[in-house]
N, C-alpha and C positions, 0 to 999 in steps of 0.2 A: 250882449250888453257888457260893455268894459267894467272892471272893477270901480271906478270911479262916476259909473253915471249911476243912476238910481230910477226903481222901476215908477211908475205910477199908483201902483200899491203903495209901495212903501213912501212917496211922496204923502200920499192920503191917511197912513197911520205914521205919520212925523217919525220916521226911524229913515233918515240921511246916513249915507257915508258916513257923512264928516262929524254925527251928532254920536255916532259907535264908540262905546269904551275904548281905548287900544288894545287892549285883548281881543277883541272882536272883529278890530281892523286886521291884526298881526294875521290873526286863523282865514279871515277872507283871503287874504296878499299869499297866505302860504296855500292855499288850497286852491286858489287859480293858477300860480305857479304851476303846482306839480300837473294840473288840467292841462297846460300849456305845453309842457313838456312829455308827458303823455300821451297829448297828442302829434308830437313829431315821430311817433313811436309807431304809435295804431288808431292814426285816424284815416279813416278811408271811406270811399264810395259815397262820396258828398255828406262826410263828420258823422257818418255812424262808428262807434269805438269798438273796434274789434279787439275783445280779453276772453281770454277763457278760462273761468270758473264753474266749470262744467262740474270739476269734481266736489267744489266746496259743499257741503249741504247746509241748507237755510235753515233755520228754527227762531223761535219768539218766545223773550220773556215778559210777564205780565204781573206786573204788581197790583192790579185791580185799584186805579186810583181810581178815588172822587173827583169827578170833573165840578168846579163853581157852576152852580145851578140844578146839579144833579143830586138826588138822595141815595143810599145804599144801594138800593134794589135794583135803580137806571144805569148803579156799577158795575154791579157784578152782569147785566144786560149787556153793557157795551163791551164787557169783560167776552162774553158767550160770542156777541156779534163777533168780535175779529177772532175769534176761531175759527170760525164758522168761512172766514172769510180767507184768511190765510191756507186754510186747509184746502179751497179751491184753486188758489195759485198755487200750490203743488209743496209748501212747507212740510219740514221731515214733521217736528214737532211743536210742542205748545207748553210750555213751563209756567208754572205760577208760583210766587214767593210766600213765604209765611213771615210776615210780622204781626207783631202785637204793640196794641197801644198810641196807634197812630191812627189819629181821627180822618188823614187822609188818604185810607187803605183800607178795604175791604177783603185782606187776604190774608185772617190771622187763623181759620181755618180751612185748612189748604187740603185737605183732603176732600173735604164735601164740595169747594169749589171743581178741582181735577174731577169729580165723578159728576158733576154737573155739565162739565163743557164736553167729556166723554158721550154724557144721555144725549149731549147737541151734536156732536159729529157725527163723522162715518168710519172715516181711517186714521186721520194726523192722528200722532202718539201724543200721549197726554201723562203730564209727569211734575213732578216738583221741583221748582228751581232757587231756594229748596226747602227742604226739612228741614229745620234747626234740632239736630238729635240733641242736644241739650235740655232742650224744653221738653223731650218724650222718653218716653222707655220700649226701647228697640223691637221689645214684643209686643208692644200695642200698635208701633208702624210697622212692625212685618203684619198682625193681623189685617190693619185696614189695607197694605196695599196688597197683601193677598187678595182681598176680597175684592179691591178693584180687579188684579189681576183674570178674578176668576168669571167675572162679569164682563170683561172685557178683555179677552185673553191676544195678547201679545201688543197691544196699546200701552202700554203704563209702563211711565220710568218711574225712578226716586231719585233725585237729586238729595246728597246729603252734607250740610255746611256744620261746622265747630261751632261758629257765631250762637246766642241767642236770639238775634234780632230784637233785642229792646233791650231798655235799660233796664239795669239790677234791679232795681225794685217791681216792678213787673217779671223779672225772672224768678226772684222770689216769689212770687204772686203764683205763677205758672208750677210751682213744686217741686222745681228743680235748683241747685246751687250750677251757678255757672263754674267756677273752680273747679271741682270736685267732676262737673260732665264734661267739660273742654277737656281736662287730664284723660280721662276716661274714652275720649273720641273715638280712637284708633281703636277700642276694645267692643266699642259697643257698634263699630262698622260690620268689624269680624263677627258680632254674634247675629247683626239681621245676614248678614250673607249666609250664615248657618240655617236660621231660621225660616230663610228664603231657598233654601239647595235642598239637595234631594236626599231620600230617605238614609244614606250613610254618613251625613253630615249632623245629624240630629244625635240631643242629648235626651235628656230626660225631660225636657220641657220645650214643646212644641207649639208655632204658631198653624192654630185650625181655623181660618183658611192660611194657607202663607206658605206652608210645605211646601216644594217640590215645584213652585211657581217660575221660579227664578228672575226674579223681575228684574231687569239691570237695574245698576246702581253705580251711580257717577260722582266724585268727590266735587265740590264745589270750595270755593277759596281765593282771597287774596293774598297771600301770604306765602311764601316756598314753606311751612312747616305744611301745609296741604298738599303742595306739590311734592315733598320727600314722600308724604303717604299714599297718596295715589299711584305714584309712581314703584310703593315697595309691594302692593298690593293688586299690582297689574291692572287697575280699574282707571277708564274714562278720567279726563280731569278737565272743568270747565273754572277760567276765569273771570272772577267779576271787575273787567277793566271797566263796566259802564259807571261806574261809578268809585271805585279805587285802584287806579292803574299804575301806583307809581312801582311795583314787583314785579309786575306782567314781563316781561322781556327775561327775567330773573329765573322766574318760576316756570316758563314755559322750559325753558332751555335745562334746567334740573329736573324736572320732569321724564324729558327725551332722555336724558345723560343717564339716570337713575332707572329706569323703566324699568321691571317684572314682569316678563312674558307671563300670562295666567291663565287659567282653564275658562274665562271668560271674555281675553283677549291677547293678540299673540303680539302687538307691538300699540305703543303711543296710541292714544287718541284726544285730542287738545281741542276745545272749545273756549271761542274766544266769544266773552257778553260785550257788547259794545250796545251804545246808543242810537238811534237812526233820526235826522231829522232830514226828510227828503223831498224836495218840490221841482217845479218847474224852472226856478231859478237860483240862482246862491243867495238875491237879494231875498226873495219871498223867502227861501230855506232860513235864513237869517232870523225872519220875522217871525217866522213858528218857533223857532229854537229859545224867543223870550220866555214862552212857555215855562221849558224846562229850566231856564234860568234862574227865574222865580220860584221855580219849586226846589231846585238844590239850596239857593239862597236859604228858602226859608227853612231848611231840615237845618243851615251852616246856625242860624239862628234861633233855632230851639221856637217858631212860630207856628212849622205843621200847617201850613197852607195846602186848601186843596189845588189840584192845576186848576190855573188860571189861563184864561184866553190870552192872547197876546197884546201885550202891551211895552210900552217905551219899559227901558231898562232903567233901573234906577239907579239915582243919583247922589244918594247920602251913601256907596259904597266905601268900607274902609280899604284902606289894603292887604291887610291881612284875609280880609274877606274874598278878596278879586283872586288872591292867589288860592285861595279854598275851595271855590267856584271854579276855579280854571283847572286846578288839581282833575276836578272830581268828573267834571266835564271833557277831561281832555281826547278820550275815545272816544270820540260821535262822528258816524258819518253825517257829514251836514252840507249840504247845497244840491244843487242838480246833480242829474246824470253822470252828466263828464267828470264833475269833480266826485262826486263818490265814489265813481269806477277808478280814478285815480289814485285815492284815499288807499281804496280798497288792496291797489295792487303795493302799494306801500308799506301796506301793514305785512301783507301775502309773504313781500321778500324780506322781511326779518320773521315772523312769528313764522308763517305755514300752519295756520291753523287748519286744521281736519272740519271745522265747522261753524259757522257764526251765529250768535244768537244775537239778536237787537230788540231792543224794547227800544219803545218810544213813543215819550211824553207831545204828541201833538194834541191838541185840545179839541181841533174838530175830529169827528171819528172820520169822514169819508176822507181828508188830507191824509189820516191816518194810515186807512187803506193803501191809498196812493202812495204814499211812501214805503211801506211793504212791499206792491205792486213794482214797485223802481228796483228795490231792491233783488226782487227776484228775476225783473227781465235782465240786469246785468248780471246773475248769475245763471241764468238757462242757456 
């Protein structure tokens, strides 16, 4: 189907070509392009795309949204299912975020949820994407994810962000000052890495369970002051392009440049979070992607909608908004097959990410699946 015809789907839910924001048009025009030309490259044996991302490994992050119609408990449910699911299509791991304060999240304890979708699996690793170490004190996360650790021995990451993940007044709430633990970040990485290492790394006060676990532990971050510290401290660095990408190319690159060979890894390791919206087509791809639309919208708006099903884009947009949205959105694989394998090799020759993480906001869960499912046969 040409970029200018339109499916029958989206005939029947009024989302036309020509009825698309220009933002929406621009990102279709540029994403069949590169499909196009990609395909003079490796398309073969009657338009199967020959790429090889053999080595990328796949992984999923999961904010644990409320879907419209759903209560907490059908959240953190569907939260369970796509682990459950992904871990069958062969995903390395399973990341869940910690925020606070947000009525359309279910993942402001993020430990009990990770040891929950743990008691659901078998093997996918299961780990924090992330901890906001500002809101804790380094020895009650070395305790808890010792104890994951210990119950679940060689499963369990920690992802650990600067951020609070809410607003000040809720971080006050939480007992911690954000000032005072942002400054403190880098100090209090080094003391769970102590806390977590083995018996000649310990002071006078020890995390029981947590010793001697050594649970990896990945810097998270949009920002290169994340990336200068991952990178001094020889640890994993994952960016969060799905939703704040305008550093990523930045911070990647000062990362590799800066790097610390370390006793728990000997060169780089870059994970890039991007968005997934994946279907049968670019036009249906399109049509799920209003989802997440509406859901960045309304964070750009201070409204906290849960996702929403798909529906026409709205029309009272400012421009200051369109470019907020488009910001915030602009890492998404979104459309079919071909164009995501194309997307994909685009990003591959600037970044070289060691691994991709994709959440994503589809509102049905089995589309959801299915777009996972895409995502992992173009990398098998």
């Amino acid at each position: 189907m040409g970029i200018h015809e339109t499916s029958q789907d989206s005939v029947e839910k009024g989302l036309k070509y020509r009825e698309l924001p220009l933002f929406y048009r621009d990102r279709l025009e540029f994403n069949r392009a590169q499909s196009s030309e990609f395909s003079k490259k490796a398309l073969k044996n009657k338009g199967f795309l020959i790429m090889d991302f053999s080595n990328l490994k796949l992984s999923v992050l999961n904010l644990a949204p409320v879907r419209q119609g759903y209560d907490n408990a059908q959240a953190v449910q569907a939260m369970t299912e796509l682990a459950q699911a992904v871990e069958q299509m062969g995903y390395d791991r399973y990341w869940i975020a910690e925020h606070h304060n947000i009525p359309g999240l279910v993942s402001s304890a993020t430990s009990i949820l990770i040891a929950h979708v743990l008691q659901n699996t078998q093997k996918i690793r299961v780990g924090s994407g992330g901890i906001m170490l500002p809101n804790h004190s380094p020895l009650v996360v070395a305790e808890q994810f010792g104890t994951l650790a210990t119950i679940y021995p060689n499963r369990v990451d920690l992802g650990l962000g600067r951020a609070p993940g809410t607003d000040r007044m809720t971080a006050a709430a939480l007992r911690r000052t954000h000032q005072e633990t942002a400054l403190s970040f880098p100090d209090d990485v080094q003391a769970l890495q102590r806390y977590l290492g083995d018996d000649s790394m310990q002071g006078y006060v020890k995390a029981y369970p947590g010793m001697g676990t050594n649970v990896p532990i990945y810097i998270l971050g949009s920002s290169t002051e994340s990336a200068y510290l991952a990178a001094a401290l020889g640890l994993p660095y994952a960016f969060a392009a799905h939703f704040a990408p305008r550093m990523l190319e930045s911070a990647a690159q000062i990362y590799r440049q800066n790097f610390r060979p370390s006793a728990v890894l000997d060169k780089p390791y870059f994970i890039l979070a991007c968005n997934l919206i994946s279907a049968e087509t670019d036009e249906e791809a399109q049509w799920l992607s209003t989802s997440h639309y509406h859901l960045v919208l309304s964070i750009v708006r201070n409204s906290r909608l849960p996702l929403m099903p798909p529906r026409e884009l709205p029309t009272d947009l400012s421009e200051s908004e369109r470019q907020v949205v488009e910001s915030m959105t602009a890492y998404t694989l979104r459309g079919s097959k071909a164009t995501i394998t194309a997307q994909l090799e685009s990003w591959q020759n600037i970044l070289r990410a060691d691994e991709l993480m994709a959440v994503s906001y589809i509102y049905d869960q089995e589309k959801q699946k299915a777009a996972y499912q895409t995502l992992k046969d173009i990398c098998s």
